[in-house]
ZAMARGU-4260 file (C-alpha; in steps of 0.2 Angstrom, whole numbers, plus 5000, padded with zeros to 4 digits):
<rodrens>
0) 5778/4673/5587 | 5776/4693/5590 | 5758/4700/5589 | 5749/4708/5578 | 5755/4724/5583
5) 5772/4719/5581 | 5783/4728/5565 | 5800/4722/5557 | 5804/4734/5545 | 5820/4737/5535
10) 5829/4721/5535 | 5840/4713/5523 | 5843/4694/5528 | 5861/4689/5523 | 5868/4671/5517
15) 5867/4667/5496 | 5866/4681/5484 | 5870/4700/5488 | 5879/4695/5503 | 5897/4706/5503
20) 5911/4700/5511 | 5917/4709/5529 | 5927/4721/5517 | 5913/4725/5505 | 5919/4715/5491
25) 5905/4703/5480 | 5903/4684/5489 | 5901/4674/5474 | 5888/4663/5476 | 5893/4650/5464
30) 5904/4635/5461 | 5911/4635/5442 | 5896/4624/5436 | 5881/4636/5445 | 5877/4620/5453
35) 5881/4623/5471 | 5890/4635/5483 | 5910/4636/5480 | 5912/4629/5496 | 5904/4612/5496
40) 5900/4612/5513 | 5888/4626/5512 | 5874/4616/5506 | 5857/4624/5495 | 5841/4623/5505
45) 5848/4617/5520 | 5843/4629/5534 | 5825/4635/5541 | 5817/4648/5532 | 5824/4666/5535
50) 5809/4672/5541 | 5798/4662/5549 | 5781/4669/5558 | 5772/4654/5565 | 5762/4648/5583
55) 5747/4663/5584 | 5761/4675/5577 | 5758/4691/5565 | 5762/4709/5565 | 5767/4720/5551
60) 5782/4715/5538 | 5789/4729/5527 | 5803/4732/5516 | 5812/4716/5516 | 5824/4707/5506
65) 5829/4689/5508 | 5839/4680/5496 | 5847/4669/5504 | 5849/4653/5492 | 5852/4640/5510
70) 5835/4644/5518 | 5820/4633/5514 | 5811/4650/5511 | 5811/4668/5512 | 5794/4667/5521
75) 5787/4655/5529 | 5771/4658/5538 | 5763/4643/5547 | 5750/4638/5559 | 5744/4658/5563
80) 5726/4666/5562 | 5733/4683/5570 | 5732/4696/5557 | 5748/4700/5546 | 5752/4711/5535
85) 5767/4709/5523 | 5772/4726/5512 | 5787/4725/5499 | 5796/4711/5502 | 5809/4704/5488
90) 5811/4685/5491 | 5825/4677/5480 | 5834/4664/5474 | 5827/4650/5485 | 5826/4634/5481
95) 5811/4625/5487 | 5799/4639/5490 | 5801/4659/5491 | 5784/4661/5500 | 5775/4647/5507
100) 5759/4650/5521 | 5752/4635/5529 | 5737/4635/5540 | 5738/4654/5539 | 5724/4665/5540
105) 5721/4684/5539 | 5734/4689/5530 | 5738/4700/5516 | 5755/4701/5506 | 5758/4716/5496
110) 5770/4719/5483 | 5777/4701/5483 | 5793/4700/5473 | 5801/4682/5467 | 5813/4680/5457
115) 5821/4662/5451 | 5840/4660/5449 | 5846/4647/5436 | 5856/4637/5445 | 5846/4634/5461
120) 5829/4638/5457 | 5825/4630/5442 | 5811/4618/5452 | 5807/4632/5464 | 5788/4636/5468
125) 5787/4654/5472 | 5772/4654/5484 | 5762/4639/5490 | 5747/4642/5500 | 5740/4626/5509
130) 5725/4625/5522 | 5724/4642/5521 | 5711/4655/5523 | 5708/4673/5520 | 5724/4677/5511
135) 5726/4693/5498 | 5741/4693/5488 | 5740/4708/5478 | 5754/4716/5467 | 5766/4702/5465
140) 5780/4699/5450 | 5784/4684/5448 | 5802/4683/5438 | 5814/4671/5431 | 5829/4677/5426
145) 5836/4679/5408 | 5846/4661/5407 | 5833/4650/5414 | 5832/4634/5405 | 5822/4624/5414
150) 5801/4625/5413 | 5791/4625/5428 | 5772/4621/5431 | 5766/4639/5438 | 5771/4652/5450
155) 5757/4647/5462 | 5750/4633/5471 | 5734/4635/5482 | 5728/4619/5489 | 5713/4615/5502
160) 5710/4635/5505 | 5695/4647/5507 | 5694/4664/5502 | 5712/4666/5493 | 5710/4686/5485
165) 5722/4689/5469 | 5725/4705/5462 | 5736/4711/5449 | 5747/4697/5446 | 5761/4698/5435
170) 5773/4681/5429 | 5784/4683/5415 | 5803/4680/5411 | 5812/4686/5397 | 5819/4667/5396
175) 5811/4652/5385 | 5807/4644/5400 | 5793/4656/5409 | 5781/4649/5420 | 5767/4637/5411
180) 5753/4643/5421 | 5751/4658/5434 | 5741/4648/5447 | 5735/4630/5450 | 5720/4624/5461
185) 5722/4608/5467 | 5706/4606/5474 | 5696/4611/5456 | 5710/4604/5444 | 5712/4621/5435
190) 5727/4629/5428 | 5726/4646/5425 | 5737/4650/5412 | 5734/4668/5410 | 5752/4677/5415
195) 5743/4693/5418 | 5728/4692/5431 | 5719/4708/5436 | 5709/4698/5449 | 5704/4681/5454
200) 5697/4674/5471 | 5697/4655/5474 | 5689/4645/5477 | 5678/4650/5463 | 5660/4654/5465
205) 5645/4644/5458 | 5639/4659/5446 | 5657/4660/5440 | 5669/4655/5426 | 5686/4650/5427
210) 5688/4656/5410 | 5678/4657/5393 | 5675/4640/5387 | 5670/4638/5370 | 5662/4621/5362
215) 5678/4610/5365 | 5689/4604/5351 | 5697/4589/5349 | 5716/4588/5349 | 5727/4573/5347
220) 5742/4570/5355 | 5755/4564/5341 | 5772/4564/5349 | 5779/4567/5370 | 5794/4567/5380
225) 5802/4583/5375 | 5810/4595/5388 | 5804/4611/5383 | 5801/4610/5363 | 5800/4627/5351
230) 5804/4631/5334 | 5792/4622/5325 | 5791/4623/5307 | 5785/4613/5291 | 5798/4609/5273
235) 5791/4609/5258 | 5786/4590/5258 | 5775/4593/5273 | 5786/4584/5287 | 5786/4594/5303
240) 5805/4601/5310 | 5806/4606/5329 | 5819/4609/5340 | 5822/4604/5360 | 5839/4615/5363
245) 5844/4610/5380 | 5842/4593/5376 | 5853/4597/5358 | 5838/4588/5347 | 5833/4593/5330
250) 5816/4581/5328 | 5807/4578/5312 | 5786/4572/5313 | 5781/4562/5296 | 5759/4565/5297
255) 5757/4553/5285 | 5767/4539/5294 | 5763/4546/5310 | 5783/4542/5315 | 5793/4553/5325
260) 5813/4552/5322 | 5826/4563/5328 | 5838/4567/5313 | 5850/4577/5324 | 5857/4572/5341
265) 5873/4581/5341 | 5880/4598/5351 | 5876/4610/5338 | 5865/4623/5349 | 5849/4624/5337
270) 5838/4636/5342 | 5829/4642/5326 | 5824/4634/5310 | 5819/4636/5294 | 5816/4630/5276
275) 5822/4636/5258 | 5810/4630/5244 | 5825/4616/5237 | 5822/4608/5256 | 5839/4614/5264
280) 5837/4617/5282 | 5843/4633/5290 | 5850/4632/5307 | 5851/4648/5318 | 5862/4641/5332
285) 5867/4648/5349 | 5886/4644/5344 | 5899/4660/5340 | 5894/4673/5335 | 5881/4676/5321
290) 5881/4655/5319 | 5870/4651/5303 | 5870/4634/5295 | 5863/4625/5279 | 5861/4606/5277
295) 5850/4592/5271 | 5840/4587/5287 | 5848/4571/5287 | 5864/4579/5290 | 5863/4592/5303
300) 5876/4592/5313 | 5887/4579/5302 | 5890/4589/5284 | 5884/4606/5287 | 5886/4624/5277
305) 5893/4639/5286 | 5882/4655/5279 | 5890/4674/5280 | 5881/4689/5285 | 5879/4700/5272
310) 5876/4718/5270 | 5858/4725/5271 | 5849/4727/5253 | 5829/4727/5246 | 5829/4710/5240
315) 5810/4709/5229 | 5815/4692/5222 | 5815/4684/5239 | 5806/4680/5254 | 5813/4687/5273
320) 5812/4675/5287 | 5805/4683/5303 | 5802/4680/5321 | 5784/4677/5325 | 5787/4685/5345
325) 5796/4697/5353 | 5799/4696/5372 | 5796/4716/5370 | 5791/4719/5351 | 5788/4735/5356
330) 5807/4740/5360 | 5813/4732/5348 | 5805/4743/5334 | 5812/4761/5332 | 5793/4770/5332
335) 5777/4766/5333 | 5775/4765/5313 | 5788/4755/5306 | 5804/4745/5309 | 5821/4749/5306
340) 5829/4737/5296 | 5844/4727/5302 | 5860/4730/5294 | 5864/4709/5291 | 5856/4698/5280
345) 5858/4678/5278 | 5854/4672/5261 | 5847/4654/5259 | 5858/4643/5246 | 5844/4644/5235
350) 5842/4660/5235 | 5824/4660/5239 | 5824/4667/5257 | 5835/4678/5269 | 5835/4680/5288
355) 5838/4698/5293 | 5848/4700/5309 | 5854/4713/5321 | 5873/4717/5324 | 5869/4709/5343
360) 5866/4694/5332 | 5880/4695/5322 | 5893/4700/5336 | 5886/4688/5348 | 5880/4702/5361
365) 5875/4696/5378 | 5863/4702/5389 | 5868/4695/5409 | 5878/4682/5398 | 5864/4676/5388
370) 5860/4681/5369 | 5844/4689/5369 | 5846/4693/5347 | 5827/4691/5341 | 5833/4677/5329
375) 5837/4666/5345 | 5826/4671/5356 | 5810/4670/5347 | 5800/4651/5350 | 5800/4651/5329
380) 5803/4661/5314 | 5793/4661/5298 | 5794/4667/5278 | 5785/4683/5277 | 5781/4688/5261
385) 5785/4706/5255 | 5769/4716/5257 | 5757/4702/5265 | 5753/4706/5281 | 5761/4698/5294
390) 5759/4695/5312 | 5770/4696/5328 | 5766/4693/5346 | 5773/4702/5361 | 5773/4690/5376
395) 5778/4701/5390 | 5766/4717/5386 | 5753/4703/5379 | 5749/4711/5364 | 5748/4705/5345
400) 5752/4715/5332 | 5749/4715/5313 | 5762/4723/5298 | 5766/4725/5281 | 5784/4719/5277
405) 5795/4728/5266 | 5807/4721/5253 | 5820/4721/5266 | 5814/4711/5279 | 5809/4728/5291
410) 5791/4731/5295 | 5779/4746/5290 | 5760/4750/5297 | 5763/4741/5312 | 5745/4739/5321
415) 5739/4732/5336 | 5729/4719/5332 | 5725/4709/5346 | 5727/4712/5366 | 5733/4695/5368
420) 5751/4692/5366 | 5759/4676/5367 | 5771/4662/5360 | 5765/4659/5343 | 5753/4664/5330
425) 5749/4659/5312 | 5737/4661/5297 | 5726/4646/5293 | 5719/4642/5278 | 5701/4647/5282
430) 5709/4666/5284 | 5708/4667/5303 | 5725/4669/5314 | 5729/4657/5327 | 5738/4664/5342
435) 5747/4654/5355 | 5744/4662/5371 | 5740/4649/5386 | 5727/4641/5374 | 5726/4642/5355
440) 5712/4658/5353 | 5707/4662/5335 | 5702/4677/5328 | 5695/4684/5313 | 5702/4698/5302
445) 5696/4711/5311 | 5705/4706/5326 | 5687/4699/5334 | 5689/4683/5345 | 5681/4670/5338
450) 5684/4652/5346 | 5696/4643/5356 | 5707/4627/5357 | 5711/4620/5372 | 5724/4612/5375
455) 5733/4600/5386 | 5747/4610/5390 | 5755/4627/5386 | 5756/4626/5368 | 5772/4633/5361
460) 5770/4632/5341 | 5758/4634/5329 | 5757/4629/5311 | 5746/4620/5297 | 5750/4605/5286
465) 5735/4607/5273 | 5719/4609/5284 | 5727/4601/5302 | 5733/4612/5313 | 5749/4607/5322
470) 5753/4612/5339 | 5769/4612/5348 | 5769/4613/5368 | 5783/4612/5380 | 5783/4592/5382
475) 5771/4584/5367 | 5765/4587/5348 | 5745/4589/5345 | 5736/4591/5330 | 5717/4599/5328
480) 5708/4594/5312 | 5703/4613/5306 | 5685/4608/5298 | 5681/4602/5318 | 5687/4620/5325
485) 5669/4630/5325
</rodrens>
């Protein structure tokens, strides 16, 4: 309740993670499970909020970490219109909220840090701003960390405020379960789902756009319910294959009988998928190290194939898989022309296709204890025929880049083709790429924007059946008929 003169400066709030016992060893936050605090007494999101600036206070905030995993919040700024000014603060690990203003005015809160654990925070809202006015949040990074499963709306809600300044956000995890959008208005229904916002100030004004909105195209919901759905891809009798991995599900969707089924219920950790031309199913799992299987659909799970790596080698008669995204494509090739090739290959039982695969693949490397190998962590992986041009997005840099494959899976005259990166891209039939990014955006050759699909929700999968576009989000299936698309 200090004034606006008043300065904390340099504090670290103790309790949750970071905290060192008396004799400077590590307190470890967790039970065995990450589901609590190993005493059971101390209980998550019990306590008030670790700083709390409320009744006409303000003053100037700067260099402060709070990631204590028992308060409400890191900050908490309520019922104030004395100027504040918050510089540098790391709120962490939070449960409910790591910044939340409420009938708060005149504030500004410079490089905002959140960051969500996965044991606590999987349903954490990093900021909420409600009845508030005259707020600039400017320079925030919004993380979730490398094992978070669970998906979560957006990283902000505003709701019922005037004169709410973005600048420079950035959103991102390196986990398949980012946020879904940056920020929600409540009070004009929008979503922004652009994870990189250079600036924005709500409410909007009558002159202005929430985003470019092309003549809308009709998408159908097909199929709902799924936790956080990837990996679509198509066999060669047209019948769709996707996966939902936390919920151990491998589904199949039939167009022309409009039936969803799941062929495989059981704990076999199917992250990736793919088809050879005889209709075997591949199966890049989680499981081991370097875990490849081949089955009938039908039998995933129940009568399955175990394939071994094999030595790198040009293979002209067949067709690599490849991962359509990269979290950082950029890093993972070795210069700015081409790729190296990976020193593993898994040939399918036909002998039609292989799956290239790095020795973090193949020896199960872990990155803060979650595999991070490009097989696993992409949202799909796709045939990519030697010498066609193939395309692979970048999420976390946003950028989309087109290549030439080589007989051994590797990549040569790597471009920038697009300065939109995202989850998912494909070729349709009409010669235009189709990139998940938020939206569906659709471009021409040339890497010029030509039209948009909306959809729903954050679509994470793209792929055509004939002309019908097939779109995977985190929660439903949709299809767009491709002669409506202008």
């Amino acid at each position: 309740m200090s004034g606006s003169d008043s300065l904390m400066d340099d504090v670290r709030f103790l309790g949750g993670h970071g905290t060192n016992n008396p004799n400077g060893s590590r307190m470890n936050p967790y039970n065995s499970s990450h589901g609590g605090d190993p005493n059971p007494l101390y209980r998550w999101d019990a306590q008030y909020p670790s700083l709390w600036v409320t009744k006409g206070g303000g003053g100037t905030f700067a260099d402060i970490w709070t990631p204590d995993t028992f308060a409400q919040a890191g900050l908490y700024v309520s019922d104030t219109k004395t100027e504040g000014h918050v510089y540098e603060l790391s709120s962490e690990h939070h449960v409910r909220n790591e910044v939340k203003l409420l009938r708060a005015a005149n504030w500004e809160i410079i490089a905002l840090q959140t960051e969500e654990e996965r044991g606590e925070s999987g349903n954490c809202l990093p900021l909420a701003i409600q009845d508030s006015e005259n707020i600039l949040v400017a320079e925030m990074h919004a993380y979730r960390v490398v094992s978070s499963f669970t998906p979560f709306p957006e990283a902000i809600r505003v709701s019922n405020s005037h004169d709410i300044r973005f600048r420079n956000l950035h959103i991102y995890s390196d986990s398949k379960a980012v946020f879904d959008s940056s920020i929600r208005d409540d009070d004009s229904r929008i979503d922004y789902r652009e994870l990189e916002i250079a600036a924005l100030t709500l409410p909007l004004g009558r002159t202005d756009q929430a985003h470019d909105t092309p003549a809308a195209t009709h998408v159908t919901q097909l199929a709902s319910g799924f936790f956080n759905a990837s990996s679509l891809t198509i066999a060669p009798d047209g019948r769709l294959y996707f996966v939902d991995t936390v919920k151990q599900r491998i589904y199949r969707y039939t167009p022309a009988t409009k039936r969803l089924e799941i062929v495989s219920d059981h704990p076999i950790d199917a992250a990736n998928l793919f088809f050879d031309k005889a209709g075997d199913m591949m199966i890049v799992s989680y499981q081991g190290k370097g875990t490849v299987y081949a089955t009938a659909p039908t039998a995933a799970g129940v009568a399955m194939q175990l394939l071994k790596p094999q030595k790198a080698t040009p293979r002209p008669d067949m067709t690599p898989v490849l991962p359509i995204d990269h979290w950082r494509f950029d890093q993972d090739r070795a210069s700015p022309v081409d790729s190296t090739p990976t020193p593993w290959q898994y040939v399918s039982p036909d002998g039609t296709l292989f799956l290239p695969a790095g020795d973090d693949f193949v020896e199960g490397t872990l990155y803060y204890g979650t595999k991070m190998a490009d097989v696993l962590r992409a949202f799909a992986i796709r045939p990519a025929a030697c010498g066609s041009t193939f395309y692979v997005s970048d999420e976390g840099h946003e950028e989309t880049y087109a290549a030439r494959v080589n007989q051994d899976g590797s990549l040569r005259d790597v471009r920038v083709f697009a300065n939109r990166g995202g989850e998912g891209v494909t070729v349709g039939p009409d010669g235009r790429i189709y990139l998940a990014a938020g939206q569906v955006y659709i471009y021409t050759t040339d890497g010029t924007l030509a039209g948009e699909i909306d959809v729903p929700e954050r679509p994470t999968g793209l792929i055509f059946g004939g002309h019908t576009l097939y779109i995977l989000a985190r929660t439903s299936l949709y299809s767009a008929d491709l002669d409506a698309v202008k």
